[in-house]
N, C-alpha and C positions, 0 to 999 in steps of 0.2 A: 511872108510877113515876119519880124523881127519880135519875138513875148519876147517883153523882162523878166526876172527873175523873181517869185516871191511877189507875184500881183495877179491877183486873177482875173482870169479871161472868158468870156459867155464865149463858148464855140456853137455855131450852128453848121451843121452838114448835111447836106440834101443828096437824095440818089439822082442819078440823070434821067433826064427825062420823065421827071416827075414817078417813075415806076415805085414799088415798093420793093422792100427789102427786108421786112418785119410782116411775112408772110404768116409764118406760125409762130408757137412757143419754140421751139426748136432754133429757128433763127434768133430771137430774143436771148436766147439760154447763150446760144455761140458767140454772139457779141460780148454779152457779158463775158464770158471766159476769154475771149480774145482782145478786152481789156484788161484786164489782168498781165497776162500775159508780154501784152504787147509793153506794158506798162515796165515790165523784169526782164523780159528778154525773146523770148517764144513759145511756143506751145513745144511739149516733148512728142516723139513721131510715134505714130500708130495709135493715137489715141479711139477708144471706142464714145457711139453717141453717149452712152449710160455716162461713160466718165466726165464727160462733158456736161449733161447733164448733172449730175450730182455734185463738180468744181461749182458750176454756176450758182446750183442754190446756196452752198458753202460759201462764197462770196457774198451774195447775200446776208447772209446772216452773220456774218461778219467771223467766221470758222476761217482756222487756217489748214490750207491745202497741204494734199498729200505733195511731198518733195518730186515726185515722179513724174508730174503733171506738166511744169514748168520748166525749162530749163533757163536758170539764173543768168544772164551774160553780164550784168550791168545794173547799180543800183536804181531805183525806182525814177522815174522821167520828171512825173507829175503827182501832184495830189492832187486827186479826185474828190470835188468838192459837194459837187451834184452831176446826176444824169438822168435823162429822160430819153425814151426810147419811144419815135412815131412812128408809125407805119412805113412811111417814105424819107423818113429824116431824125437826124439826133440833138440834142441839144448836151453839152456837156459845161462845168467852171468847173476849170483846169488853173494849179495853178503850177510852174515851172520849176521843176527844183535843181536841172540843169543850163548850160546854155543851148539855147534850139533845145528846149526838154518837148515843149510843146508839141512843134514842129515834126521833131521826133517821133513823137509817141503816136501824131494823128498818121505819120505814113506809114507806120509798122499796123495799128491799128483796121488802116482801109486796106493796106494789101494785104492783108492776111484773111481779112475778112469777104474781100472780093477771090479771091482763090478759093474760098467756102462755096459761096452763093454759087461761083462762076460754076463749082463741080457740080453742084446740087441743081 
């Protein structure tokens, strides 16, 4: 699907087969960080849970991350309007601040995060 630029978009994404994927906090905390991320560029390697843990609440609270966490590739995708995190499914208004920002951000977003679940 083709987002405009500077219009926002209700995304909804669902796991397959209805399973969950928002098992614990732990999962919740990861996503969170791995939009973020996905958002800048990607997560930096070997990170520990703690750190990830501690990025997410920082995020939250609207704190900025230590430099180490992320590794920068490319200015921000989207602006994260709102999100909601279900059990089996996400809801996010996105809205695009490049071309394919969108598009972008949700494929960096699920395979990073499917390479998570998939280890765990």
């Amino acid at each position: 699907m083709r987002f405009e630029k500077f219009i926002p978009y209700h995304i909804v994404c669902r796991a397959i087969e209805g399973k969950n994927f928002f098992v614990d906090e732990e999962d919740s905390l990861r996503f969170i960080f791995q939009m973020y991320a996905a958002n800048r560029g990607r997560p930096a390697f070997n990170l520990q849970r703690q750190d990830i843990k501690k990025a997410a609440y920082a995020i939250l609270s609207g704190e900025e991350l230590p430099k180490n966490l992320v590794v920068v590739e490319h200015p921000p995708l989207v602006d994260s309007l709102s999100f909601s995190l279900v059990v089996n499914h996400h809801h996010d208004i996105l809205i695009s601040k490049t071309d394919n920002g969108i598009s972008k951000y949700l494929q960096k977003l699920h395979n990073g995060f499917a390479k998570y679940f998939n280890l765990k």
